[in-house]
C-alpha positions in Angstrom: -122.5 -90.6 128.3 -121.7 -90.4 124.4 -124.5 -92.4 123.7 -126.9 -89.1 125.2 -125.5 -86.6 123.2 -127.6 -86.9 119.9 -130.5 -87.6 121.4 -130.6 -84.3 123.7 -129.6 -82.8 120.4 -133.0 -84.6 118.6 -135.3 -83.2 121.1 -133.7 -80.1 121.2 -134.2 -80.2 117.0 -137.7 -81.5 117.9 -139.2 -78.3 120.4 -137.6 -75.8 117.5 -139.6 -77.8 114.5 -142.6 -79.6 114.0 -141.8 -82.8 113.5 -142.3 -86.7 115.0 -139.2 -88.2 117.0 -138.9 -92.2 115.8 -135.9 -93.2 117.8 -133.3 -91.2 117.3 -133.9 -89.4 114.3 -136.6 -86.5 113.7 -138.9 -86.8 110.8 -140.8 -83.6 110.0 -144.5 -84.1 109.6 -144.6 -80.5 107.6 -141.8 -78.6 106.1 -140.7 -75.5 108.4 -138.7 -72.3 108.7 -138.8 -70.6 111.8 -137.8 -67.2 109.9 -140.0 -67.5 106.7 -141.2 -64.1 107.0 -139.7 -61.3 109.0 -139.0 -57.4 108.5 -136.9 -54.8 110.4 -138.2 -51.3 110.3 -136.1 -48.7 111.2 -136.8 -44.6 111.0 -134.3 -42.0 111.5 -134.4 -38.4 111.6 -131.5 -36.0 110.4 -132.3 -32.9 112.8 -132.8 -33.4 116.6 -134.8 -30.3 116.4 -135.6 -27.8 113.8 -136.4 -24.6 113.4 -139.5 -21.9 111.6 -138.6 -22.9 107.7 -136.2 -25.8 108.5 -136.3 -28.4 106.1 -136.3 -31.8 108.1 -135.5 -35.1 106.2 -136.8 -38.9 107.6 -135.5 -42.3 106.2 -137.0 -45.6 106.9 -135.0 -48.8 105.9 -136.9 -52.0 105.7 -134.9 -55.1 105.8 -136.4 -58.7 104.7 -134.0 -60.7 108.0 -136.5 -63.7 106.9 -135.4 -66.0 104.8 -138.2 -66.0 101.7 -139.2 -63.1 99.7 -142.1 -60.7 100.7 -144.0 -59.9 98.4 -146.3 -57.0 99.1 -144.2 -55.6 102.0 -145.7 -52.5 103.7 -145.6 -49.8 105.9 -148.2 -46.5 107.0 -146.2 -43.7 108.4 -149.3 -41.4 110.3 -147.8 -37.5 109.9 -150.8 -36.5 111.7 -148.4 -34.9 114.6 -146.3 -33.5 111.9 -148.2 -32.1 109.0 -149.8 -29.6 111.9 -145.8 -28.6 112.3 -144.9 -28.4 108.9 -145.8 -29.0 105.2 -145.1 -32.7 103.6 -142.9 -31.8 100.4 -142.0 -35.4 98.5 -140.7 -38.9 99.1 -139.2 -41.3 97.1 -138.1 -44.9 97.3 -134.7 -47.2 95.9 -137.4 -49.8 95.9 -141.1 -50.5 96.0 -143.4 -47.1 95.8 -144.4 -44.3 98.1 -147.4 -42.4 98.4 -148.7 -39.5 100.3 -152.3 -39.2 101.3 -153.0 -36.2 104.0 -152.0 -37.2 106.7 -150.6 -40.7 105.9 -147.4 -41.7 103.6 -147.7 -45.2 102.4 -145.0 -47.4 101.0 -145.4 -51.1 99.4 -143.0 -52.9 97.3 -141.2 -56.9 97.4 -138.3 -57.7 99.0 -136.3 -60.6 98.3 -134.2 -62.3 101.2 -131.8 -60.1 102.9 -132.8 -57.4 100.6 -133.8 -53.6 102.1 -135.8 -50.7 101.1 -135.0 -47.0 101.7 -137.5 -44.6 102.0 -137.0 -40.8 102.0 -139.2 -37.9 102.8 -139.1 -34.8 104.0 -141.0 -31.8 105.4 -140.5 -28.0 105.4 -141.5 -26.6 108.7 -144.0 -23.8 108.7 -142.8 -20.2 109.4 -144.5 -18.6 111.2 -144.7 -21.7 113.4 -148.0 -23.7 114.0 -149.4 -26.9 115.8 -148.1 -28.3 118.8 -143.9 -27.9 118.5 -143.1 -31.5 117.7 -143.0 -33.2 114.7 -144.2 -36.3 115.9 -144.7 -39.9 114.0 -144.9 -43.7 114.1 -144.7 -46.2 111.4 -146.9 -49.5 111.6 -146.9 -52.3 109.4 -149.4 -55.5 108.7 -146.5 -57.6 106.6 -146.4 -60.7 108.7 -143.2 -60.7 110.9 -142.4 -57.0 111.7 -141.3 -54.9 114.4 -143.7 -52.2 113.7 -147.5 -53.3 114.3 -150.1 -51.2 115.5 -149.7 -50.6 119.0 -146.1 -50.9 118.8 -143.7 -49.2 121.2 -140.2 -50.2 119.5 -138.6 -46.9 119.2 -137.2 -47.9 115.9 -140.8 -47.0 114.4 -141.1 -43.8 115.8 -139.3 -40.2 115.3 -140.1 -36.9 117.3 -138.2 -33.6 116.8 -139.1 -30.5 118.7 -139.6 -27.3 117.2 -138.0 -24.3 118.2 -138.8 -20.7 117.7 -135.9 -19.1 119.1 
């Protein structure tokens, strides 16, 4: 029964890398790391509904969880269901660089391992009130190993805050 031990342990070694079995031991055929690139998105919102003039304030934190730098990182925050709510005033970044093309903020920058990304924007709703009464969004991303791809549904990507006339 000792003897079985290491050898579960080698296959087990084996199905998580790529690499060829001789014996006992596992010799990679290719270097590997099964986190090299991953990102965390995560948006928050600091009103759970707003009001005609309200200003409301959104921050995105991207987190490098993978263990290599990214360089190039990005997300695309569609304001599409917001800008028809309310007027886009700035953003600004602790790292990388924003920008803000009707309808769509943008944000790029590198992240080293373990290192995060804060992104801050806000909006001034519009008095009198317009558009649908939700200021909706979603971020997306194309960086390899995110939460946030098109099509996503994680509701880490996505804010929506009613508005309120009364």
């Amino acid at each position: 029964m000792p003897d079985r031990l290491p050898r579960v342990l080698t296959l087990v070694a084996f199905l998580v890398g790529v690499g060829v079995i001789t014996g006992a031991a596992m010799v990679p055929t290719a270097p590997f790391d099964t986190m090299a690139t991953s990102i965390r998105i995560a948006k928050n919102v600091d009103r759970t509904s707003a009001h005609p003039g309200d200003t409301v304030t959104y921050t995105v934190t991207v987190t490098n969880t993978g263990t290599t730098a990214i360089d190039g990182a990005a997300i695309s925050d569609d304001l599409s269901d917001v800008v028809d709510d309310a007027t886009f005033n700035s953003a600004s970044a602790d790292r990388g660089t924003t920008s803000y093309s009707s309808p769509t903020l943008q944000w790029q920058g590198d992240l080293p391992s373990g290192a995060k990304a804060t992104i801050s924007y806000s909006v001034r709703v519009a008095d009198p009130p317009t558009g649908d009464d939700h200021l909706d969004n979603r971020i997306t991303s194309t960086t390899a190993g995110n939460n946030c791809p098109s099509g996503n549904t994680d509701a880490a990507c996505a804010a929506s805050t009613p508005v309120s006339s009364t």
